[in-house]
Short mmCIF file of the C-alpha atoms (twelve columns), coordinates in Angstrom:
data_MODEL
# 
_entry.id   MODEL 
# 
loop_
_atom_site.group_PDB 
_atom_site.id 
_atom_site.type_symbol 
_atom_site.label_atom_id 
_atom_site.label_alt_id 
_atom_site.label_comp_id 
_atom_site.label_asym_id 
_atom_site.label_seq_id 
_atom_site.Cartn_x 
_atom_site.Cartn_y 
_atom_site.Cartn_z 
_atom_site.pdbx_PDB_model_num 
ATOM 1   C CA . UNK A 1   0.000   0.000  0.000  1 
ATOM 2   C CA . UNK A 2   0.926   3.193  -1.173 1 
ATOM 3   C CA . UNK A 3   2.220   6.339  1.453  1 
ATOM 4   C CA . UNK A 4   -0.301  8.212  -0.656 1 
ATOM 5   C CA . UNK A 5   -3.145  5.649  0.191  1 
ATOM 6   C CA . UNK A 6   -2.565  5.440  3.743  1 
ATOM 7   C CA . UNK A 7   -2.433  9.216  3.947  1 
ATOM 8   C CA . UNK A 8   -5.767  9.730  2.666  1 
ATOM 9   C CA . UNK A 9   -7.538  6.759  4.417  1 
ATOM 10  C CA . UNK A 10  -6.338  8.617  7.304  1 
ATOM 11  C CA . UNK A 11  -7.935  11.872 5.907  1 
ATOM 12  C CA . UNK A 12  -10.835 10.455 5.536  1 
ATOM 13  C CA . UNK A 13  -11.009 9.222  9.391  1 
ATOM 14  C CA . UNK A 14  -10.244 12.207 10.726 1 
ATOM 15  C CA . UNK A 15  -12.831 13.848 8.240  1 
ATOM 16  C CA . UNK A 16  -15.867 11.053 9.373  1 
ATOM 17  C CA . UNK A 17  -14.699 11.359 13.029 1 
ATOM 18  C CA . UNK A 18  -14.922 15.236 12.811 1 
ATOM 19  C CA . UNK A 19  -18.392 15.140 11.179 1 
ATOM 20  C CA . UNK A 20  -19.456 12.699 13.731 1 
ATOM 21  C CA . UNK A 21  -18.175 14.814 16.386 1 
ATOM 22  C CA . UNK A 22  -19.879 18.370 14.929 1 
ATOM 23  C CA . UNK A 23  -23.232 16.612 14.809 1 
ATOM 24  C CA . UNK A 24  -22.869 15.395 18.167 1 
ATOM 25  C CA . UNK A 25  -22.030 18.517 19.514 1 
ATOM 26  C CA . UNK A 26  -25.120 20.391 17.393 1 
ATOM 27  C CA . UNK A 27  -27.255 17.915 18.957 1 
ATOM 28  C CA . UNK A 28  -26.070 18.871 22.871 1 
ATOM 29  C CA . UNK A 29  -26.540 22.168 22.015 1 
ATOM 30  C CA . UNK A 30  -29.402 22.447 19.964 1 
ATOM 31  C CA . UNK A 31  -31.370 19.486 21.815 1 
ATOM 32  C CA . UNK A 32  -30.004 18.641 25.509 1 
ATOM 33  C CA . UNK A 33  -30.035 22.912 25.744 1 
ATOM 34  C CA . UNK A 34  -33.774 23.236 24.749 1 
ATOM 35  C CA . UNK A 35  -34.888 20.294 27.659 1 
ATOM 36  C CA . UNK A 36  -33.040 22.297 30.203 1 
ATOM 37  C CA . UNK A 37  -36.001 24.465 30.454 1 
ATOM 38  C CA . UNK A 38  -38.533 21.731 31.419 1 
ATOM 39  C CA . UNK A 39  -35.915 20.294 33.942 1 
ATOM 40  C CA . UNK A 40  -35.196 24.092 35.483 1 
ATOM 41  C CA . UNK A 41  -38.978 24.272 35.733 1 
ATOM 42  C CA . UNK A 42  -39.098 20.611 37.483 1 
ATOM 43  C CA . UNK A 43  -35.771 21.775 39.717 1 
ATOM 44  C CA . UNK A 44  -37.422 25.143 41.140 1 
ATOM 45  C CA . UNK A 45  -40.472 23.420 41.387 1 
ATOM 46  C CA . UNK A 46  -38.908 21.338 44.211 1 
ATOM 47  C CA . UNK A 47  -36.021 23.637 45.576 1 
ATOM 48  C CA . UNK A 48  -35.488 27.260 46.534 1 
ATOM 49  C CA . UNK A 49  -34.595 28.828 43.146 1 
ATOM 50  C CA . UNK A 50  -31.180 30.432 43.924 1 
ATOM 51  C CA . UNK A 51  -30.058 27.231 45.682 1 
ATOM 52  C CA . UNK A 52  -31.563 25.224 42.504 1 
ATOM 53  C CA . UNK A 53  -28.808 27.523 40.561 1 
ATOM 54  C CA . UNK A 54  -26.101 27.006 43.051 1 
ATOM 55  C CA . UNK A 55  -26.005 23.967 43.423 1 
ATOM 56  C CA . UNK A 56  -25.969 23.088 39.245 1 
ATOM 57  C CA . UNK A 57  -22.744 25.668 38.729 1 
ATOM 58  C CA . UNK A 58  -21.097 24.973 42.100 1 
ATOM 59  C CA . UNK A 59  -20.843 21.500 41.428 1 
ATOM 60  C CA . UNK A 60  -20.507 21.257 37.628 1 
ATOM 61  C CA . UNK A 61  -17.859 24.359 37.650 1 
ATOM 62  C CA . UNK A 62  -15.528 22.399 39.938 1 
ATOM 63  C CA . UNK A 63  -15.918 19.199 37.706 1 
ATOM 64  C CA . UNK A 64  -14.605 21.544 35.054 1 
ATOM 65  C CA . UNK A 65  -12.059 22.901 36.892 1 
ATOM 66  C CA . UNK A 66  -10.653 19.686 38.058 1 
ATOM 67  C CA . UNK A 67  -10.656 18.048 34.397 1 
ATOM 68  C CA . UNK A 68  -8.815  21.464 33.162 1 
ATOM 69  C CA . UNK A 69  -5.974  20.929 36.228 1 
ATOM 70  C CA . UNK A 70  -5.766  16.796 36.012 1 
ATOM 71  C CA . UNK A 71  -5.338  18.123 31.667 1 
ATOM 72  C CA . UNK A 72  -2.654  19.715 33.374 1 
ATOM 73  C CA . UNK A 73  -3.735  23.680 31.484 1 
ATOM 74  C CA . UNK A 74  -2.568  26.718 34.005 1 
ATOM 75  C CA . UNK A 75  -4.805  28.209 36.565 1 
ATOM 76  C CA . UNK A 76  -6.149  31.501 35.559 1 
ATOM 77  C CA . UNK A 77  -3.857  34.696 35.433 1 
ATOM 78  C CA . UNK A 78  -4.917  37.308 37.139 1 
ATOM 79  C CA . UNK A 79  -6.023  39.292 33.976 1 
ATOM 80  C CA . UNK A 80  -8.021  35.733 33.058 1 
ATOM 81  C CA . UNK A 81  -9.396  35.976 36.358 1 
ATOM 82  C CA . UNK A 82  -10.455 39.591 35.907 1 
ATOM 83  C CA . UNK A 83  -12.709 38.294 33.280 1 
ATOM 84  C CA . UNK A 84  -14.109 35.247 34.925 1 
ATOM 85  C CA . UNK A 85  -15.629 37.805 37.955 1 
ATOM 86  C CA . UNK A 86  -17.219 39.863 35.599 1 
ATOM 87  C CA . UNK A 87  -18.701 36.862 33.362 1 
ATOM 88  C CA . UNK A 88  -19.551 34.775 36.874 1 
ATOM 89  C CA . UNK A 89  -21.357 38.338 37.951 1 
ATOM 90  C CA . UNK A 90  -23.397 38.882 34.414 1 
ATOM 91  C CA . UNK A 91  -23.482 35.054 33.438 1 
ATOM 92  C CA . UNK A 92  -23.858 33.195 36.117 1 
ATOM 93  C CA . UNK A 93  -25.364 34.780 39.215 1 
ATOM 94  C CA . UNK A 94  -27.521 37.467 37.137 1 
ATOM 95  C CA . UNK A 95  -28.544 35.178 34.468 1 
ATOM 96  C CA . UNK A 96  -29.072 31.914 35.960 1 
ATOM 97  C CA . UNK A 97  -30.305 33.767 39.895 1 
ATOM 98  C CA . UNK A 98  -33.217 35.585 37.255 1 
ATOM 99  C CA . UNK A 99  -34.188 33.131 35.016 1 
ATOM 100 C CA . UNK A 100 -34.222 30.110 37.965 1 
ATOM 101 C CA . UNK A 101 -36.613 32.211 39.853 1 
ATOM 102 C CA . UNK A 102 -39.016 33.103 36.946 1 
ATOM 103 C CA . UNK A 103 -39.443 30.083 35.698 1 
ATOM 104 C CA . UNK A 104 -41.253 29.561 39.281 1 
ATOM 105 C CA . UNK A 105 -44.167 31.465 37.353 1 
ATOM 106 C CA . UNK A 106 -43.268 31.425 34.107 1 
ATOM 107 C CA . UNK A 107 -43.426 28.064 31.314 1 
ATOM 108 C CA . UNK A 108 -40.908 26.307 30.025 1 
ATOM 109 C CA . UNK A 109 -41.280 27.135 26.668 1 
ATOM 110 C CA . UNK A 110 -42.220 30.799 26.752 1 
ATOM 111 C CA . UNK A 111 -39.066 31.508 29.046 1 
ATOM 112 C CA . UNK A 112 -37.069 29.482 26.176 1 
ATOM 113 C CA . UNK A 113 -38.243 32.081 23.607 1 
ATOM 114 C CA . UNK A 114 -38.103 35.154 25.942 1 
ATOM 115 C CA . UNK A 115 -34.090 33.843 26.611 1 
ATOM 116 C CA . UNK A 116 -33.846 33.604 22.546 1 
ATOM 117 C CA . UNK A 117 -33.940 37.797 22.247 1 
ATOM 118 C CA . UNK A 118 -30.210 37.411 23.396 1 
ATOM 119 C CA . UNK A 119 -29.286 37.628 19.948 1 
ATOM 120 C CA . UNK A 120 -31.169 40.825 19.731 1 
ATOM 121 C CA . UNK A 121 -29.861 42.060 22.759 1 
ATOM 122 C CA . UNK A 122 -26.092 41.226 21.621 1 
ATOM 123 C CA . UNK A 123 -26.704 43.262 19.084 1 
ATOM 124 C CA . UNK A 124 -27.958 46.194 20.342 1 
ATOM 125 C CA . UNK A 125 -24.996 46.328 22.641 1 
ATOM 126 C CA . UNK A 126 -22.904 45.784 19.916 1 
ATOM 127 C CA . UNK A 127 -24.338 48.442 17.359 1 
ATOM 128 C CA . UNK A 128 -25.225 51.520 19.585 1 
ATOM 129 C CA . UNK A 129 -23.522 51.209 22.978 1 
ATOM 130 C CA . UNK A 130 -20.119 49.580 22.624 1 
ATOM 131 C CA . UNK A 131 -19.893 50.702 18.275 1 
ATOM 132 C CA . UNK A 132 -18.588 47.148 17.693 1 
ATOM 133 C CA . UNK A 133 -20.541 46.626 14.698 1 
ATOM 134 C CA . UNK A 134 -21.804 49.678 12.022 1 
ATOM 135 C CA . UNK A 135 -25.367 50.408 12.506 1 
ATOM 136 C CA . UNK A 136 -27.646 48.468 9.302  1 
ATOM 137 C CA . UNK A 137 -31.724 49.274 9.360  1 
ATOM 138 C CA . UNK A 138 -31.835 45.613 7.843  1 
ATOM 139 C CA . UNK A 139 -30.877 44.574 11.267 1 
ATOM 140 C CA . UNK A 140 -32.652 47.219 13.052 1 
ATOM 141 C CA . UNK A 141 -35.918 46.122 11.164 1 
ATOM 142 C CA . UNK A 142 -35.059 42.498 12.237 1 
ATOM 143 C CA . UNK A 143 -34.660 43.693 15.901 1 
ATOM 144 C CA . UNK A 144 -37.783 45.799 15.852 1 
ATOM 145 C CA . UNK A 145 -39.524 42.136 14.612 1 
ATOM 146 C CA . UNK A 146 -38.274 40.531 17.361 1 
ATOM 147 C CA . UNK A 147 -39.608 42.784 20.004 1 
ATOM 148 C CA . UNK A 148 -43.317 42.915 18.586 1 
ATOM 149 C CA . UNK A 149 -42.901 38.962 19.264 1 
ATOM 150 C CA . UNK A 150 -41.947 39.598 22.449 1 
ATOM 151 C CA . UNK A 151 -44.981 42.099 23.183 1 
ATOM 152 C CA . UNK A 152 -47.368 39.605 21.880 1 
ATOM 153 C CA . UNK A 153 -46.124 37.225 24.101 1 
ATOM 154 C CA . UNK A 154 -46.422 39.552 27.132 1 
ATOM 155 C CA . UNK A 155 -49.807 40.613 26.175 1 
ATOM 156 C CA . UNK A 156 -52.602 39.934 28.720 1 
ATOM 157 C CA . UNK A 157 -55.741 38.003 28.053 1 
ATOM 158 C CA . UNK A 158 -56.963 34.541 26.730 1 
ATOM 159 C CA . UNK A 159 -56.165 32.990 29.939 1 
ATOM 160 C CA . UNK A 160 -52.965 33.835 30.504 1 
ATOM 161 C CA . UNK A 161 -51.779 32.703 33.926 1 
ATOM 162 C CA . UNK A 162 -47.878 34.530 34.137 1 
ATOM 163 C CA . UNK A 163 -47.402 37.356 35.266 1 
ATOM 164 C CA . UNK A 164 -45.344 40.280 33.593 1 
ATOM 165 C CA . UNK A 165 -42.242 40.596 36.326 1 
ATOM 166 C CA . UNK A 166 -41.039 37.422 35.831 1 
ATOM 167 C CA . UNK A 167 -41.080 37.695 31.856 1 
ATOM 168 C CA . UNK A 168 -39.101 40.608 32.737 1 
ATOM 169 C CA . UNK A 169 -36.883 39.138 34.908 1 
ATOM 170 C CA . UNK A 170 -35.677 36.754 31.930 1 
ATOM 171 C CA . UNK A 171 -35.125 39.501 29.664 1 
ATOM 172 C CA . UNK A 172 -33.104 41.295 32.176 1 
ATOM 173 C CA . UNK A 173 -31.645 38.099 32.151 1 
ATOM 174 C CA . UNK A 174 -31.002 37.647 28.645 1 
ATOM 175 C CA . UNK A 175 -29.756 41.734 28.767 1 
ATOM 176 C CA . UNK A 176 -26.884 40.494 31.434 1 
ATOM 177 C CA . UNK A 177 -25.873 37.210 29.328 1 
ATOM 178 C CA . UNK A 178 -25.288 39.871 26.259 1 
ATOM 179 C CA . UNK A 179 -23.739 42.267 28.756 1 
ATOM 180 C CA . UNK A 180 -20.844 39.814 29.864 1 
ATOM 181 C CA . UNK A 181 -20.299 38.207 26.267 1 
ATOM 182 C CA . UNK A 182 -19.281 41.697 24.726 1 
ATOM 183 C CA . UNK A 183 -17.790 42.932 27.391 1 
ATOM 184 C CA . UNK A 184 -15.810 39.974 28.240 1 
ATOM 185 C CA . UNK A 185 -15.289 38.348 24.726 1 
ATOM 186 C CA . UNK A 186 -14.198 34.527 26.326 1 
ATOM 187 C CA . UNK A 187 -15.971 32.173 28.141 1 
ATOM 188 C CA . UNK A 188 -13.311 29.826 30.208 1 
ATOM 189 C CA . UNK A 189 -14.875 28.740 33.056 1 
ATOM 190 C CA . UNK A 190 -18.067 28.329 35.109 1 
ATOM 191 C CA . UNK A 191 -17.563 30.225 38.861 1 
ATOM 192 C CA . UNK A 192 -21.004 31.541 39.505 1 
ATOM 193 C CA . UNK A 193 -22.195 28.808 41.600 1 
ATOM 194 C CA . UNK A 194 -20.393 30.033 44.711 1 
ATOM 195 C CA . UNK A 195 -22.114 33.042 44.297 1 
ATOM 196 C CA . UNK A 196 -25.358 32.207 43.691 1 
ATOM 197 C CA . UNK A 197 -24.955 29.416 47.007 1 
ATOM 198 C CA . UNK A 198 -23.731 32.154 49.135 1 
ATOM 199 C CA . UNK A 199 -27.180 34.815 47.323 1 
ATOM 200 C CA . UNK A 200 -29.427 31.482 48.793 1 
ATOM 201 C CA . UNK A 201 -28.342 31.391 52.297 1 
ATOM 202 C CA . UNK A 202 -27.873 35.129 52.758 1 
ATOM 203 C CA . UNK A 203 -32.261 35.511 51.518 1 
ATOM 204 C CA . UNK A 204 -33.154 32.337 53.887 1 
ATOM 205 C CA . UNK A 205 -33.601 29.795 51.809 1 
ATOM 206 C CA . UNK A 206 -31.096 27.432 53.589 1 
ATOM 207 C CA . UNK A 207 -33.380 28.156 56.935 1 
ATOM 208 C CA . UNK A 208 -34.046 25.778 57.378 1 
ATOM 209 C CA . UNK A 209 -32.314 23.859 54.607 1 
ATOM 210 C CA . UNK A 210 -34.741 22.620 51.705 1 
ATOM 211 C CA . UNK A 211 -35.519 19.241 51.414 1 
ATOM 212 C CA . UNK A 212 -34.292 17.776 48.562 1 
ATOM 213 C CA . UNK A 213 -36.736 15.108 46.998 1 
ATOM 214 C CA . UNK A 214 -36.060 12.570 44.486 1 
ATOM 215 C CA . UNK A 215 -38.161 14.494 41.454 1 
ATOM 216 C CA . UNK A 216 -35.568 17.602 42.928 1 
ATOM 217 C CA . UNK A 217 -32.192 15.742 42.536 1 
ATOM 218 C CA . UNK A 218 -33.143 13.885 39.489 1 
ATOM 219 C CA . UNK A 219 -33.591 17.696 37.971 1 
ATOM 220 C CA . UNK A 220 -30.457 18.757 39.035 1 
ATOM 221 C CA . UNK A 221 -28.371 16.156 37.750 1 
ATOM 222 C CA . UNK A 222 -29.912 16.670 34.293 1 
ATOM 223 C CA . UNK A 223 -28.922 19.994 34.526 1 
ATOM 224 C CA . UNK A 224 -25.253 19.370 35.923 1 
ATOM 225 C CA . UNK A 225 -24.754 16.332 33.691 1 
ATOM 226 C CA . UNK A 226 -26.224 17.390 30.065 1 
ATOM 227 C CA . UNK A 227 -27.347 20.601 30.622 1 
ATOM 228 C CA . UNK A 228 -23.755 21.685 32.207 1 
ATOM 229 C CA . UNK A 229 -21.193 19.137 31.553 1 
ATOM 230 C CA . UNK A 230 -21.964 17.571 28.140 1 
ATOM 231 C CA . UNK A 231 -23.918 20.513 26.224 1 
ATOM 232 C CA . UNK A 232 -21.698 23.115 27.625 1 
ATOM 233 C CA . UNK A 233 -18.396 21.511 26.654 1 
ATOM 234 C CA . UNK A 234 -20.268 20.915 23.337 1 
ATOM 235 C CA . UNK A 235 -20.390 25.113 22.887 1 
ATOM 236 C CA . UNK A 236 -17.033 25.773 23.720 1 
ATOM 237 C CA . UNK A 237 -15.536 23.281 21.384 1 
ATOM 238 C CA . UNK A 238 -17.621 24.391 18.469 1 
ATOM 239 C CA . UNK A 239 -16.741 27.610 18.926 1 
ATOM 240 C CA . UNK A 240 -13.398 26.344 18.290 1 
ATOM 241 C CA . UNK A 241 -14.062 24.609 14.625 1 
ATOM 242 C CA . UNK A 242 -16.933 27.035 13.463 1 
ATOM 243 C CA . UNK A 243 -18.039 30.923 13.289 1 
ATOM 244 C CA . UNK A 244 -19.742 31.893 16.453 1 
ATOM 245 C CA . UNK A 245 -23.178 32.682 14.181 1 
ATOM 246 C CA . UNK A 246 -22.825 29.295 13.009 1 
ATOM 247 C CA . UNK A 247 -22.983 27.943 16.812 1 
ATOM 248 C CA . UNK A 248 -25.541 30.622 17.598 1 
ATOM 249 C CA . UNK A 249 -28.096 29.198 15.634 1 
ATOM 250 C CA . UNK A 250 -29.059 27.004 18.566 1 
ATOM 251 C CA . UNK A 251 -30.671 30.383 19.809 1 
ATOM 252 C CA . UNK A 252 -33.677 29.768 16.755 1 
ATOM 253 C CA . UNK A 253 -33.929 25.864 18.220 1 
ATOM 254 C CA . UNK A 254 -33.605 25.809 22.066 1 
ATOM 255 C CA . UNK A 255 -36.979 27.551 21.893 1 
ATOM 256 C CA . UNK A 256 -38.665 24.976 19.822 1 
ATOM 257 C CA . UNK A 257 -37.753 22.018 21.421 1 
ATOM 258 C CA . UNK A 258 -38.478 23.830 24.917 1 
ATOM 259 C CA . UNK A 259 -41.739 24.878 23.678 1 
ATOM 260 C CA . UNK A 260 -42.793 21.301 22.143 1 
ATOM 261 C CA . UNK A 261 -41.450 19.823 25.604 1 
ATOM 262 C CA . UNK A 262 -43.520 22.225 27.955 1 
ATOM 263 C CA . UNK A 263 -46.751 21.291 25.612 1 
ATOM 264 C CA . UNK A 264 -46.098 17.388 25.255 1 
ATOM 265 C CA . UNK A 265 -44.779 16.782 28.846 1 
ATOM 266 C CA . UNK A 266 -45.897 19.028 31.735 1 
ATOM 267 C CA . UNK A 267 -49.244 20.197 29.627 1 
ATOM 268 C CA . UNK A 268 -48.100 24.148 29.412 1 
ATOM 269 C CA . UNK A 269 -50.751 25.419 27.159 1 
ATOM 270 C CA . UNK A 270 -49.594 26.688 23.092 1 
ATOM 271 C CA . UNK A 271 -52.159 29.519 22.297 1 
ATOM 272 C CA . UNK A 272 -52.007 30.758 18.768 1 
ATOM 273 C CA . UNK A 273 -50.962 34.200 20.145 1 
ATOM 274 C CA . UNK A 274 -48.079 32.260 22.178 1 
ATOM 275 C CA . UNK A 275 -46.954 31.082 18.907 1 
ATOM 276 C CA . UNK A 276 -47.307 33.990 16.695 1 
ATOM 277 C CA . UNK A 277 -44.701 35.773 19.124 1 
ATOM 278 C CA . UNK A 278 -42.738 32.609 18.565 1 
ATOM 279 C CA . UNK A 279 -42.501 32.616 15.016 1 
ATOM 280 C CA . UNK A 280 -41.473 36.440 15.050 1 
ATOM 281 C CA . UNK A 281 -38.667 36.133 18.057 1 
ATOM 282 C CA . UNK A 282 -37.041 33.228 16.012 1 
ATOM 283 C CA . UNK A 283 -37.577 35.258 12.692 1 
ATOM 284 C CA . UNK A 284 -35.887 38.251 13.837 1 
ATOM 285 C CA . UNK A 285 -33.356 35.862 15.156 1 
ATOM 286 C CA . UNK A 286 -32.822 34.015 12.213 1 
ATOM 287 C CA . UNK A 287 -32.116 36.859 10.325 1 
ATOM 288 C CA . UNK A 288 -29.657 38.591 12.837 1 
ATOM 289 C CA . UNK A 289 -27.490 35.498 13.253 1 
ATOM 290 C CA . UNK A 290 -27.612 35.579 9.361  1 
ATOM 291 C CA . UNK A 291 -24.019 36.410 7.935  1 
ATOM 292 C CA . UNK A 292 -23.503 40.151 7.731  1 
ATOM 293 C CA . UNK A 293 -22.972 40.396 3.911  1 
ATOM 294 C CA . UNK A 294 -26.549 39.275 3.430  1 
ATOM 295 C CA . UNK A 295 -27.567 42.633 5.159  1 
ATOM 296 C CA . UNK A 296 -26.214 44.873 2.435  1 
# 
């Protein structure tokens, strides 16, 4: 056999393995992502919310950490560490304290679409506050889409059972996550479950200390283990091999698959107004996340 021949057998190995391994990954994020709604809403359903939180990051940020050290990669400089306080501030204990708590009140899957104007928000941040991108009205006309969807979806009426300050809550949410991913441009580690632990005790939801019941734990560990551990390691290395819109596109999915999960498994109710402000969120999304030369 030829050099030749064994040198593009091997190419082609390392090609299928790579494909295998980008569909894989697409699936944790666009998939195991979107059920992390349901199993939040399951988790603060049987646990204080901030605690909920805590306890997901706390314990699937030191699993991290100790795979990066036994990898034998160098703890954080001090300039790395900078970073990591202001991302665990804005992307941890803001995002995560919010959105845990509203989705005491708030579905699954309209929190998954109200979380999918981070795109939007990104944006914005990007185009008028920080001038990190030139200001297009093609984009601004997508933006202004994606809020109408979002004030259909906050409408009152037909039943609807939510109230408007936790919707808020998870676009202040969403607003924060944006916030820390311009500002800090890298996303290394996970250190905003201390944080949110020490938030829990210090408003009294460790007195006394919540029971934890089997429905509670099973919750959690989705969110540690595929939520955390498998989806999240999933992001990072596909923003390694791909364009971040490329791996943003999960944004336009998560919401879909939460949405189908809230109406097939815990009976959250799909009104036709619900899913008009659906369409438009994931519109507007769709066509910010599109690449920039299709704007002109």
């Amino acid at each position: 056999m030829s050099a030749s021949v064994v040198t593009n057998s091997s190419a082609l190995a390392a090609a299928k393995s790579f494909r295998l391994r980008l569909i894989a990954a697409f699936f944790a994020i666009y998939f195991l992502w979107g059920t992390t709604f349901l199993a939040i809403r399951i988790a603060v359903e049987e646990l204080p919310p901030l605690f909920a939180a805590g306890v997901r990051f706390f314990i699937a940020g030191t699993i991290l950490y100790t795979f990066m050290r036994v990898k034998g990669e160098a703890r954080p400089t001090v300039k790395q560490g900078r970073s990591l306080a202001i991302m665990a501030l804005l992307m941890f204990v803001v995002v995560y304290g919010l959105l845990f708590w509203a989705q005491k009140y708030v579905p699954s899957g309209i929190a998954a679409v109200l979380e999918a104007t981070i795109p939007i928000d990104t944006l914005i941040l990007e185009m008028l506050i920080f001038r990190q991108q030139r200001f297009r009205w093609a984009v601004a006309v997508s933006t202004l889409i994606g809020f109408v969807g979002v004030g259909i979806l906050l409408l009152r009426g037909n039943g609807q059972t939510y109230g408007l300050l936790p919707c808020f809550a998870i676009l202040a949410a969403s607003l924060s996550w944006s916030l820390g991913a311009v500002i800090s441009r890298s996303f290394d580690l996970m250190l905003g479950g201390a944080v949110l632990l020490a938030l829990s005790a210090a408003f009294g939801e460790m007195h006394p200390f919540p029971h934890i019941s089997l429905r509670g734990v099973e919750a959690e560990l989705y969110l540690i283990v595929f939520g955390s551990l498998v989806a999240f390691t999933a992001f990072v290395w596909l923003l390694a091999h791909l364009p971040a819109t490329r791996v943003s596109s999960h944004a336009y999915v998560n919401p879909i698959v939460a949405v189908a999960l809230g109406y097939f498994v815990a009976s959250e109710p799909v009104t036709l107004r619900t899913l008009a402000g659906t369409a438009l969120v994931l519109v507007s999304v769709f066509l910010i996340l599109r690449p920039a030369k299709q704007f002109a």
